[in-house]
FIPA-605894 format. One line per field, with one value per residue (C-alpha): residue number from 1; residue in three letters; chain; x, y, z. Coordinates in Angstrom, 2 decimals, m for minus. Example, Ala and Ser with C-alpha at 12.3 -4.5 7.8 and 13.67 -1.06 7.14 Angstrom:
<atoms>
nr = c(1:2)
rest = c(ALA:SER)
kette = c(A:A)
px = c(12.30:13.67)
py = c(m4.50:m1.06)
pz = c(7.80:7.14)
</atoms>
This chain:
<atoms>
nr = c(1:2:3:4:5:6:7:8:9:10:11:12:13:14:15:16:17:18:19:20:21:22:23:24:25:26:27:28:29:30:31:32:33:34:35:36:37:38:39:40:41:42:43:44:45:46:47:48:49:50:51:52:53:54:55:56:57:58:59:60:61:62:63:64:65:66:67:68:69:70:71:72:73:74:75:76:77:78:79:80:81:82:83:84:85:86:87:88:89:90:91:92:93:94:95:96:97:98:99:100:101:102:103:104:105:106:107:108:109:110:111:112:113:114:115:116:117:118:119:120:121:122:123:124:125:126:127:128:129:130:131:132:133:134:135:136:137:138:139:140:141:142:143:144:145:146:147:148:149:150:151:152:153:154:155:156:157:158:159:160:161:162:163:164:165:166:167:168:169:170:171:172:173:174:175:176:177:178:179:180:181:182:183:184:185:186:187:188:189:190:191:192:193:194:195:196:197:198:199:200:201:202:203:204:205:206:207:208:209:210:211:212:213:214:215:216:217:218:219:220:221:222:223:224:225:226:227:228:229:230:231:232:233:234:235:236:237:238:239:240:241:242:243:244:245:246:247:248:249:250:251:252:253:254:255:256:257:258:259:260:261:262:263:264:265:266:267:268:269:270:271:272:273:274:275:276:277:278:279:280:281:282:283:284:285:286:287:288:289:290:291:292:293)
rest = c(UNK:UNK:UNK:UNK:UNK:UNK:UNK:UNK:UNK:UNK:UNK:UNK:UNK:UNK:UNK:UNK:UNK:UNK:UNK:UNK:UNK:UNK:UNK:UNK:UNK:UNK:UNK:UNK:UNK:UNK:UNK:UNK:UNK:UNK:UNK:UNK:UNK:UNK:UNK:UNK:UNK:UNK:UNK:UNK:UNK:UNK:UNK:UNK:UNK:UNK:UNK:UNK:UNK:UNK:UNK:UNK:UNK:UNK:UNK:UNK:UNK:UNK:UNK:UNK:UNK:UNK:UNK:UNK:UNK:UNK:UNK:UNK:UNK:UNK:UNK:UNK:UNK:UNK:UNK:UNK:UNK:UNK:UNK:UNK:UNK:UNK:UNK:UNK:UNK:UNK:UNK:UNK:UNK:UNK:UNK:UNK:UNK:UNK:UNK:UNK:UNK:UNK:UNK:UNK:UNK:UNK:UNK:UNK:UNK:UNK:UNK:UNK:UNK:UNK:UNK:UNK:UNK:UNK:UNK:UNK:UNK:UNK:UNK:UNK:UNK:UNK:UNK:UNK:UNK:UNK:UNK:UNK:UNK:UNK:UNK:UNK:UNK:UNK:UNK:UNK:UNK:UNK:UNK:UNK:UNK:UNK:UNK:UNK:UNK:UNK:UNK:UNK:UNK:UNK:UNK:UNK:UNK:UNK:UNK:UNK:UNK:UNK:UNK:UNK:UNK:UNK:UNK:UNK:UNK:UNK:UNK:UNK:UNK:UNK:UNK:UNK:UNK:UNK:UNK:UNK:UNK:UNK:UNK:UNK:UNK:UNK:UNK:UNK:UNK:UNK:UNK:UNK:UNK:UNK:UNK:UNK:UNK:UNK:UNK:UNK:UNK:UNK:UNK:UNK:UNK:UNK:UNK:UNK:UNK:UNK:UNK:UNK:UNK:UNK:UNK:UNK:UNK:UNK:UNK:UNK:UNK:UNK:UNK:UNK:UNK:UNK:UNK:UNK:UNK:UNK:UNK:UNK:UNK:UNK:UNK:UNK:UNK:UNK:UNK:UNK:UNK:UNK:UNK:UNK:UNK:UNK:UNK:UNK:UNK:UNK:UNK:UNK:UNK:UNK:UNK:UNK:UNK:UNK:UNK:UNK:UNK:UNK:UNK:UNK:UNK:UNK:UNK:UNK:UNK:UNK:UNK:UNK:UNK:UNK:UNK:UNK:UNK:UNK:UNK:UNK:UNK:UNK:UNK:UNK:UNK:UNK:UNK:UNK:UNK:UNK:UNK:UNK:UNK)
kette = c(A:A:A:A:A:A:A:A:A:A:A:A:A:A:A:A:A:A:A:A:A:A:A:A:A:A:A:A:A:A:A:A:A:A:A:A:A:A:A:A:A:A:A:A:A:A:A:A:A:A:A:A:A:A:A:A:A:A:A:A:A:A:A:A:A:A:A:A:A:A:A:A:A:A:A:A:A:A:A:A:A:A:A:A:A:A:A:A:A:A:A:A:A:A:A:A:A:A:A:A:A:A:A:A:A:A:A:A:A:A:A:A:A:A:A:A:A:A:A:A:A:A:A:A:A:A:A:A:A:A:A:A:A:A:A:A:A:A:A:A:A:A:A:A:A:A:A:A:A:A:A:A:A:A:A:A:A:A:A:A:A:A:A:A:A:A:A:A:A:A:A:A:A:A:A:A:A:A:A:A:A:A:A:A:A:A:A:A:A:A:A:A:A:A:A:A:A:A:A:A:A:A:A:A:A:A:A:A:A:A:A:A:A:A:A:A:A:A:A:A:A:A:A:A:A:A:A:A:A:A:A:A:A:A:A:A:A:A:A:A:A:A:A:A:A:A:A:A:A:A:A:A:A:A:A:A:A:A:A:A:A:A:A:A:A:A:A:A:A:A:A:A:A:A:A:A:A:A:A:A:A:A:A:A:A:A:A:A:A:A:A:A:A)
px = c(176.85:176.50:174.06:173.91:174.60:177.68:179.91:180.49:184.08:183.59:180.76:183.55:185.88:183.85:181.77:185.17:185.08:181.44:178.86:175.86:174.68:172.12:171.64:169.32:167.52:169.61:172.65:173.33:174.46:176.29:178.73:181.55:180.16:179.52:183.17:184.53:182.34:184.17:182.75:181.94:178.35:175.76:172.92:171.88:168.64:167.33:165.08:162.81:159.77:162.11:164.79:165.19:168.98:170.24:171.67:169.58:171.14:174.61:173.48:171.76:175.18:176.65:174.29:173.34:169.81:167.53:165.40:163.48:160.13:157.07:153.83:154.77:154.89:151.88:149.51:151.94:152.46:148.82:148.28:151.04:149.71:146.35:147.69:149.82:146.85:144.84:147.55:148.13:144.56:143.60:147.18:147.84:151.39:150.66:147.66:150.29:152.50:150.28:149.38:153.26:153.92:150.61:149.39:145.90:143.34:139.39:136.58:137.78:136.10:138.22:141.01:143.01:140.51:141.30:140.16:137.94:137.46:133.62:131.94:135.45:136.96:140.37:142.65:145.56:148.15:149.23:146.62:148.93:149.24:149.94:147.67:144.67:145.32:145.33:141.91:140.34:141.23:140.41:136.52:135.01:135.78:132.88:134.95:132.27:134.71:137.71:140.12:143.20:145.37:148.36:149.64:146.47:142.90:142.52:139.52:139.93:138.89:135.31:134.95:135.39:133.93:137.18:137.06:140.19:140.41:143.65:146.00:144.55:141.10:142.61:144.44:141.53:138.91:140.30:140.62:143.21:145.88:147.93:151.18:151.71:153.05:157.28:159.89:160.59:161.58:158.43:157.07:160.53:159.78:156.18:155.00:156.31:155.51:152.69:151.55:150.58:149.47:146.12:145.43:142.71:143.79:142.44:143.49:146.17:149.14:150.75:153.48:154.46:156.43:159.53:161.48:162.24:158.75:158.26:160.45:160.59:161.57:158.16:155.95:157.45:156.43:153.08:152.90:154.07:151.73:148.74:148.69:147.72:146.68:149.23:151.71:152.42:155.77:157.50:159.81:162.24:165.13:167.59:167.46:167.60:166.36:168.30:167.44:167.80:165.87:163.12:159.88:160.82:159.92:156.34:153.41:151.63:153.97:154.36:157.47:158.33:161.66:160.55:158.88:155.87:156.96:158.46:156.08:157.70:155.54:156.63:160.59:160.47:158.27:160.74:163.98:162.64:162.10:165.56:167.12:165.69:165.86:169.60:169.93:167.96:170.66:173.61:172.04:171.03:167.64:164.12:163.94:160.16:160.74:163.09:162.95:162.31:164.03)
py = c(81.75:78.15:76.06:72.98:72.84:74.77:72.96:74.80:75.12:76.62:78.97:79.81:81.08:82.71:84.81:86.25:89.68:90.42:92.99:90.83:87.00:86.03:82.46:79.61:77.51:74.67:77.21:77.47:81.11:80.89:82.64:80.77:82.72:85.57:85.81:84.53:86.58:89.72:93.28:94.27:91.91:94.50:92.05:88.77:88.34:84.41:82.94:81.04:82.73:80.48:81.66:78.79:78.49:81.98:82.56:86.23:86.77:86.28:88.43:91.31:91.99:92.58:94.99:93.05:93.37:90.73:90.04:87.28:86.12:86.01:85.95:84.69:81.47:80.92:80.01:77.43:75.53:75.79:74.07:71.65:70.85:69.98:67.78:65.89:65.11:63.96:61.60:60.24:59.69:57.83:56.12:57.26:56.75:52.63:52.47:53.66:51.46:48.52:49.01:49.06:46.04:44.01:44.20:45.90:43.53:43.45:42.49:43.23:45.93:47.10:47.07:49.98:51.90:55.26:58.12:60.75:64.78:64.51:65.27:65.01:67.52:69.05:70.43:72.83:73.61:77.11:79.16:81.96:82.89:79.44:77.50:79.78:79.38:75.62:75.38:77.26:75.11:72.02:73.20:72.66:69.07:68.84:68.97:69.26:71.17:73.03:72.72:74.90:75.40:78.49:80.85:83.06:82.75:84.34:86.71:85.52:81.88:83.44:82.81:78.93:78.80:77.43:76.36:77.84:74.72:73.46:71.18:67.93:68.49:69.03:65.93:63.55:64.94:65.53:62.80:65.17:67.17:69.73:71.27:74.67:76.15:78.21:76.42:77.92:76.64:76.01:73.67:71.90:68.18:68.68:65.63:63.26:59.73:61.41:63.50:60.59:58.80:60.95:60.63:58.56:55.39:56.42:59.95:61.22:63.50:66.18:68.12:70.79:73.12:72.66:68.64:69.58:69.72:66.32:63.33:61.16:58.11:58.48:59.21:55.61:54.26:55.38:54.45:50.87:50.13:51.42:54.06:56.64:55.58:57.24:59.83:62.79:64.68:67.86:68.43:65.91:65.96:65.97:67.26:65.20:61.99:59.29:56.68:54.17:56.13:53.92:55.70:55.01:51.60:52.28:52.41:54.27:57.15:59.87:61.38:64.51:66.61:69.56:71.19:73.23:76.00:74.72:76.48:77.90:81.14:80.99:80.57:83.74:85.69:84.51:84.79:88.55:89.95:88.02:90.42:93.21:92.75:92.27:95.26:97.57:96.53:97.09:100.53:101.07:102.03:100.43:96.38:95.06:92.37:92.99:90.60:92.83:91.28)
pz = c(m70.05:m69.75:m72.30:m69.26:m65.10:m64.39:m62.23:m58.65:m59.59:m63.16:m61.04:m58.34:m61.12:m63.35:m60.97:m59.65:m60.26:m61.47:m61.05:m61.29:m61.27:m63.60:m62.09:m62.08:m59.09:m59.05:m58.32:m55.06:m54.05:m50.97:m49.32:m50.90:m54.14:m53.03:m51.32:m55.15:m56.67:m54.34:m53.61:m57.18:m57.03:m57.03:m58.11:m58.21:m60.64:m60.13:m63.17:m60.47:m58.23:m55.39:m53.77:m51.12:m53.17:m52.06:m49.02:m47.81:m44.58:m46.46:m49.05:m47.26:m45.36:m48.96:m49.77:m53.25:m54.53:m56.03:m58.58:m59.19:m61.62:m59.46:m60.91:m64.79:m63.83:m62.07:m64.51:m66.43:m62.76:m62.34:m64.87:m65.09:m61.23:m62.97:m65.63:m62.67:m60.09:m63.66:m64.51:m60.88:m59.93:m63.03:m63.68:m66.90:m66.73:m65.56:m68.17:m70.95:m70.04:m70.60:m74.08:m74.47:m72.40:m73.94:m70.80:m72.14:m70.97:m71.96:m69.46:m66.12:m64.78:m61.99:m64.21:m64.22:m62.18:m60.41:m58.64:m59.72:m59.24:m59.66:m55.64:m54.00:m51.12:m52.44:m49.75:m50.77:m48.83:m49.30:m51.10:m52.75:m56.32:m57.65:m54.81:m55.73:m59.47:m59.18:m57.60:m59.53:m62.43:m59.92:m59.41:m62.64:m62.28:m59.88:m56.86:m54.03:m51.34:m51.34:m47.83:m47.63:m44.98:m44.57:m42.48:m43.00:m44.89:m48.46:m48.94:m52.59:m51.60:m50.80:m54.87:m54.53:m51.45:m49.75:m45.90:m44.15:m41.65:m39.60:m41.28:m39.48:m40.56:m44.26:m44.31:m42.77:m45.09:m48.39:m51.36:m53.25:m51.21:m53.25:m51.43:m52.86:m50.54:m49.62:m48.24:m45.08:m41.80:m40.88:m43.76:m44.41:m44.02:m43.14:m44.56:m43.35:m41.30:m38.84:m41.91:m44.50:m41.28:m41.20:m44.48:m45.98:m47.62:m50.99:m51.00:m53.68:m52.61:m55.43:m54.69:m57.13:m54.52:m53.27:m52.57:m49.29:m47.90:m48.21:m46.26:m49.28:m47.07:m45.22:m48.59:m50.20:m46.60:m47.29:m50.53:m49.95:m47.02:m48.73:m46.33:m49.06:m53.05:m54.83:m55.19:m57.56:m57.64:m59.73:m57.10:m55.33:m53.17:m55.02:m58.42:m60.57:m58.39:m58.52:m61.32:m58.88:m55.70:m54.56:m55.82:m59.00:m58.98:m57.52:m59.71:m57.56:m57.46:m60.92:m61.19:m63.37:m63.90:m62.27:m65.20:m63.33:m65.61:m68.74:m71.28:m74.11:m73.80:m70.03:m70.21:m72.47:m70.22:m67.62:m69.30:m70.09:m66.62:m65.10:m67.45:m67.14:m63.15:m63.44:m65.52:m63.42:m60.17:m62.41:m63.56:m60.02:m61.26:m60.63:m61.09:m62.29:m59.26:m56.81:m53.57:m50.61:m47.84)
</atoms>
């Protein structure tokens, strides 16, 4: 058990020999690991709804089972998605700064001016557990339509009266566009340069998924040019960012350290079914979330 990030070399030699992984997101489970790790893994129990970090195909062959923590975490990233969009669209983060910086100025009137929920259209992308969760917290801001966009539409967005429309029409109508959605092939670098290119010049762009969906060379583009107002991230590519990566220096771009879940309440909830997956595949016995694959 490690406190901080295991190196991959410590993880190489310490998995050698085990019956099951308890591991984290930022661990990459590969085949290198599971060939160190030798024919003795029976599980692999990830404390993350994700599992964009394990190799399936590699571990299918192997015959190891896998838990994971769907569900727990939705509400805490719900909310956490809120609190981002809130502090992007009105530039909290800039505005605090200010007072620090005795920047605070009286009598200007566009001043530190932002955009508001009140009559807007919101478009999600990906309306699952977490995307649903989110708008519904979004819609008693006043938010006038809801867009979403995914493989499918919900019969549970009949209760916000969401518009299942293609992803053009979401991202040339909507002031607010949450990306909720999997990493998969399919979504892996979706936004990018034509993406923010259809977007309106005011509209505000959250991502509280997964780094990879976004080409972050094409969102500071955007976010230079004025091509879109701002900019609100949880995720990045990589993790941590680099203190010296570009859209750190933009005011118009909110940054966090991918805490979508980081609720105390959460973790334990969490921490509580990761074990109790990983002993159910060591036991050989039922696990609360195993990863059907």
């Amino acid at each position: 058990q490690w406190d901080s990030d295991v190196s991959r070399a410590e993880l190489l030699k310490a998995v050698q020999g085990s019956h099951g992984l308890l591991c984290l997101l930022t661990d990459k489970i590969d085949a290198e690991v599971l060939d160190a790790a030798g024919p003795n893994l029976k599980v692999i129990s990830t404390f993350s709804v994700g599992y964009d970090h394990l190799a399936l195909d590699e571990i299918k062959k192997r015959g190891i089972r896998v838990g994971y923590t769907p569900d727990v975490l939705t509400d805490a990233t719900a909310e956490l998605t809120v609190a981002l969009l809130l502090a992007t669209a009105r530039r909290l983060p800039e505005a605090m700064e200010e007072v620090k910086n005795g920047g605070w100025r009286s009598g200007t009137t566009l001043w530190m001016c932002g955009y508001g929920l009140s009559g807007s259209t919101v478009g999600v992308i990906g309306l699952g557990r977490i995307g649903m969760a989110i708008a519904r917290r979004l819609m008693p801001f006043g938010v006038k339509r809801l867009l979403y966009f995914g493989r499918t539409a919900k019969a549970d967005a009949a209760e916000l009266n969401g518009e299942f429309v293609p992803l053009d029409t979401l991202l040339t109508e909507s002031d607010f566009i949450v990306v909720a959605c999997s990493l998969t092939p399919e979504t892996q670098g979706m936004c990018d340069k034509a993406f923010f290119s259809k977007m309106k010049n005011t509209a505000v762009f959250i991502n509280t998924s997964r780094g990879a969906v976004v080409n972050q060379e094409d969102l500071y583009e955007a976010l230079t040019s004025g091509e879109i107002a701002a900019a609100g991230l949880d995720v990045t590519t990589p993790e941590p960012l680099p203190t010296n990566h570009p859209l750190l220096t933009l005011k118009n771009c909110v940054v966090l350290p991918h805490i979508g879940s980081a609720t105390y309440s959460t973790r334990g909830v969490m921490a509580s079914l990761a074990a109790q997956n990983l002993l159910g595949g060591l036991q050989g016995t039922q696990m609360p979330s195993e990863l059907i694959f």
